[in-house]
C-alpha positions as CSV (number, residue, x, y, z in Angstrom):
1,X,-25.0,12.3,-4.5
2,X,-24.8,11.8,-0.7
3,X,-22.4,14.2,1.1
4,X,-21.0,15.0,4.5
5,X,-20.5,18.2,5.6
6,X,-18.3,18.8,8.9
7,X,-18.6,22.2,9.5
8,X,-19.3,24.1,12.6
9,X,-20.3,27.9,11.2
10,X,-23.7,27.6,10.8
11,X,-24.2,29.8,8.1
12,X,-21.7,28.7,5.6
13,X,-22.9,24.9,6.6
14,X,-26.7,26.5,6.1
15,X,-25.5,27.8,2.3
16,X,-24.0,24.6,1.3
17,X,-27.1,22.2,2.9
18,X,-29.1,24.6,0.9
19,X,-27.4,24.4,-2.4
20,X,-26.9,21.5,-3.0
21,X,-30.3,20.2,-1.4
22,X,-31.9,22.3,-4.3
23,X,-30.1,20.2,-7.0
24,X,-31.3,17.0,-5.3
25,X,-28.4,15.9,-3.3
26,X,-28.7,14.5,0.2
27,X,-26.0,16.7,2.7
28,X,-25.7,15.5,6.4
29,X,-24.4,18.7,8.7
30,X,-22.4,17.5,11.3
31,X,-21.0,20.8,13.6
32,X,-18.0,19.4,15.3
33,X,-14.9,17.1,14.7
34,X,-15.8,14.3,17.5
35,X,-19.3,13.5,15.7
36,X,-17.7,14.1,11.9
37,X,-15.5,12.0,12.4
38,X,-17.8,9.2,13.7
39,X,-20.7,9.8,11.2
40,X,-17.6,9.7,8.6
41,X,-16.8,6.1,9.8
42,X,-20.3,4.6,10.4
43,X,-22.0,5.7,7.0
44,X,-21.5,5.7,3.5
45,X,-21.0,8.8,1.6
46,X,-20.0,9.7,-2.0
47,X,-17.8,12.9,-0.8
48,X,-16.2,14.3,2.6
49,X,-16.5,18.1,2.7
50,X,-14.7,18.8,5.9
51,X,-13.5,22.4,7.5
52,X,-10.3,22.4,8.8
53,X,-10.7,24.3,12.4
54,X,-13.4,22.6,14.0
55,X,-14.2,22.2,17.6
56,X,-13.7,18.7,19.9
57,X,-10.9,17.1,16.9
58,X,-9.9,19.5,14.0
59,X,-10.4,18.8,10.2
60,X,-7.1,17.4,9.5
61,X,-7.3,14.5,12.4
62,X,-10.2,13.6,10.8
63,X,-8.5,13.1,7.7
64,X,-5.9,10.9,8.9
65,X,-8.3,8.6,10.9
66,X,-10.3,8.6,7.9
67,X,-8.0,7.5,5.3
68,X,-5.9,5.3,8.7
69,X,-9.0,3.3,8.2
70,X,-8.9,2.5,5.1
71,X,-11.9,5.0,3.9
72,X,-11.2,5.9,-0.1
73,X,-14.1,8.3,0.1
74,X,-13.1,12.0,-1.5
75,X,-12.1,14.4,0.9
76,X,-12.2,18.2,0.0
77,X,-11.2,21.0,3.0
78,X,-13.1,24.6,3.0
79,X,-10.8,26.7,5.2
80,X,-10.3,30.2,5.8
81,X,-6.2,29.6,6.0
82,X,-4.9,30.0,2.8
83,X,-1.5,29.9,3.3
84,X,0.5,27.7,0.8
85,X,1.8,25.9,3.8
86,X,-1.6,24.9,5.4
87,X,-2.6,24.0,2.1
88,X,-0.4,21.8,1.0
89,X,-0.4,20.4,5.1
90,X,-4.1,19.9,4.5
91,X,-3.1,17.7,1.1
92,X,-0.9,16.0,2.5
93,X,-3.2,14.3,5.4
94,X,-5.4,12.8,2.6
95,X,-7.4,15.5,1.3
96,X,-7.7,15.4,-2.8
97,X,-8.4,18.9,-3.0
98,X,-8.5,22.5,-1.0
99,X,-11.2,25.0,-1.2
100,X,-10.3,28.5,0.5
101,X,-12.6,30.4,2.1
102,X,-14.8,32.9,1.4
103,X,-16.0,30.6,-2.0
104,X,-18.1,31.0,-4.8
105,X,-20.7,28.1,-4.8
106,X,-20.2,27.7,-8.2
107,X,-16.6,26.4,-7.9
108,X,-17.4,24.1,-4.9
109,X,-20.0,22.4,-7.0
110,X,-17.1,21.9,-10.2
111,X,-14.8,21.0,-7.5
112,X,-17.4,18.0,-5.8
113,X,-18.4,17.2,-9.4
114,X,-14.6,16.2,-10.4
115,X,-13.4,14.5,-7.1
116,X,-17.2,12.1,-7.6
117,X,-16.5,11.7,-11.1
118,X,-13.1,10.6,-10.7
119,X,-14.0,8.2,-7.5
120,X,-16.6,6.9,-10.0
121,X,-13.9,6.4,-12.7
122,X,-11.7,4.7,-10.1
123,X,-14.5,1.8,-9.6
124,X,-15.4,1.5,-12.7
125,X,-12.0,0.4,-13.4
126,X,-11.4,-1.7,-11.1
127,X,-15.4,-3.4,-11.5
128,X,-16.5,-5.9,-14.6
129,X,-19.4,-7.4,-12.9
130,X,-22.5,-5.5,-10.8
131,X,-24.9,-7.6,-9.2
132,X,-28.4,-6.7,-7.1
133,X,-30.3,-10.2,-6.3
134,X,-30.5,-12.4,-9.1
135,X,-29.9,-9.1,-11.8
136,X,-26.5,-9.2,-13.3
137,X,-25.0,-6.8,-15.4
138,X,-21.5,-7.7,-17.1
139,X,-19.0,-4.3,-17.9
140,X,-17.0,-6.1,-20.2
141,X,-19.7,-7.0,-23.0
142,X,-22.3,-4.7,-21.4
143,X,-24.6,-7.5,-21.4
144,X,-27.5,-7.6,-18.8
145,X,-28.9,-11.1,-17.3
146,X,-31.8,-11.2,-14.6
147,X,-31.6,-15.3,-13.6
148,X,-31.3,-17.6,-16.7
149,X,-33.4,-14.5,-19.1
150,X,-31.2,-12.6,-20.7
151,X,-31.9,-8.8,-20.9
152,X,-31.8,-6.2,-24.1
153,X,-30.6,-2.9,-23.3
154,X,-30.1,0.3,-25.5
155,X,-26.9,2.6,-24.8
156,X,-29.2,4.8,-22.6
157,X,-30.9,2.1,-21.0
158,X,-27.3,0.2,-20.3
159,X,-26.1,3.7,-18.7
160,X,-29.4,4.6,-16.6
161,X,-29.0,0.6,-14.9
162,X,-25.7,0.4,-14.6
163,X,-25.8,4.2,-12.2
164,X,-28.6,2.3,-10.5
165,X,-26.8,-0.7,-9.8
166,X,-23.4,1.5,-8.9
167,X,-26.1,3.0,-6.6
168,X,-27.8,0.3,-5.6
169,X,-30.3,0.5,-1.8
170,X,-29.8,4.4,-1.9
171,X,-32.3,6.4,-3.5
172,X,-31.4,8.2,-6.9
173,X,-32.9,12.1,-7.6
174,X,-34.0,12.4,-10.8
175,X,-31.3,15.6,-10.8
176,X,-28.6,12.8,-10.0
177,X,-29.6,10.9,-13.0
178,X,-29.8,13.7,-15.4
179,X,-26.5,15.1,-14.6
180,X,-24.6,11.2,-14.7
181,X,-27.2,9.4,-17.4
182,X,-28.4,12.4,-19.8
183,X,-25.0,15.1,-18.8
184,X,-27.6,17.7,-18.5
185,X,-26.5,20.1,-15.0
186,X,-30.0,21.7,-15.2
187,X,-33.7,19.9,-15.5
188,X,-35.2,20.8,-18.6
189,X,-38.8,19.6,-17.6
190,X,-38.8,16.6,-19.1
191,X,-40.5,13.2,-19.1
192,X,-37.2,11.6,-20.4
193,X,-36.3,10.1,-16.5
194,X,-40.1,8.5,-16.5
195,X,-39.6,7.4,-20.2
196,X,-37.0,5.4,-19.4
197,X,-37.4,4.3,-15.9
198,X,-40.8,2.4,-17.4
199,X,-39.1,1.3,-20.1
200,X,-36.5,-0.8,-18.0
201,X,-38.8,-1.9,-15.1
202,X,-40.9,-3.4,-18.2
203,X,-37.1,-5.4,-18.8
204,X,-35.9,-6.5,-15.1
205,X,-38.9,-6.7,-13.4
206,X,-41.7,-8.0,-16.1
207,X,-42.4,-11.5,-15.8
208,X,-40.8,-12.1,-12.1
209,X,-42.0,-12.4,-8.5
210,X,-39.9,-10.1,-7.1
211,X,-39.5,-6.4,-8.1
212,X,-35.7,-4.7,-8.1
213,X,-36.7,-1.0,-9.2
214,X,-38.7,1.5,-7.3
215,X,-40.1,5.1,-7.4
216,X,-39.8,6.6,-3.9
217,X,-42.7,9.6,-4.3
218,X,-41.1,13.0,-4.2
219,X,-37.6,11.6,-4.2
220,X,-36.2,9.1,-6.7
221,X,-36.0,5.4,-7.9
222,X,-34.1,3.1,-6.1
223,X,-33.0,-0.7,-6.9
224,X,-32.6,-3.2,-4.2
225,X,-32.6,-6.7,-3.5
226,X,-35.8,-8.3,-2.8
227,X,-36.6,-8.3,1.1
């Protein structure tokens, strides 16, 4: 999972780029509102955590600008008001949820976990088709085709390519892939991830000239179009 976090006290940014670092996720820091909000526009991210008080533009003109252009990305605001009125002022610019400070990182995690899982939902909806190069894989009959070869896959093995291809040119943590392919929110120091990463390279990428799935060393597997 890739998040932003626009937050300018440096030790509640430092607890949160820690945390969730240490589960595998990828957190960009940005310390005021002028630079959020133009990291926020330029990159792609799979959740917005954004204080509300921030120096240069404050949290909730980022969120209008945000969602003014067009940007469906989740949005959750930390704040230290907790008045029902700032709240509900803070939903009400776009945010999907409200988080008041001081927090228990715990709940922020649950809280991350349902706004991605529901974005994820959302697309999946809305999706029957995912494509990376020549690899197809069709939602409807759950059927995977790399050029004119068609391609076997078990239930696990349908569920581990289709996150990679939902994820496709961003590298995957093995901690992402437990917690969306196996539903396990701890690692259990296992081989299962290496099993089956092997297991459906030998599938998509035996036989061709081209390769689609990688292990990045010390951080994940990524699949990507041929260069």
């Amino acid at each position: 999972m890739r998040i932003l976090l626009i937050e300018d006290d440096a030790v509640v940014a430092n607890f949160i780029h820690v945390s969730f670092s240490q589960e595998g996720h990828i957190v960009d820091v940005v310390a005021n509102g002028k630079d959020g909000l133009a990291q926020s526009v330029s990159e792609s991210y799979d959740i917005f955590i954004i204080d509300r008080m921030l120096p240069g533009i404050d949290g909730l003109k980022i969120i209008r600008s945000i969602r003014a252009a067009e940007i469906g990305t989740p949005i959750l605001i930390l704040s230290a008001l907790a008045d029902v009125n700032e709240r509900v002022e803070g939903l009400e610019s776009g945010a999907d949820d409200y988080l008041v400070k001081p927090f228990a990182f715990s709940e922020l995690r649950a809280r991350v976990n349902v706004l991605v899982r529901r974005k994820v939902g959302e697309s999946v909806a809305s999706e029957t088709e995912l494509n990376v190069g020549d690899l197809k894989l069709d939602l409807l009959t759950r059927r995977a085709r790399r050029g004119r070869q068609e391609i076997e896959l078990k239930p696990r093995e349908y569920r581990l390519l289709e996150y990679l291809m939902r994820h496709a040119n961003q590298v995957v943590t093995r901690t992402m892939l437990l917690e969306n392919v196996w539903n396990y929110y701890f690692d259990p120091r296992t081989n299962i991830i290496d099993v089956h990463i092997s297991r459906l390279r030998q599938k998509i990428d035996k036989g061709f000239s081209t390769s689609l799935l990688h292990t990045i060393r010390g951080a994940g597997y990524v699949i990507r179009e041929p260069k």
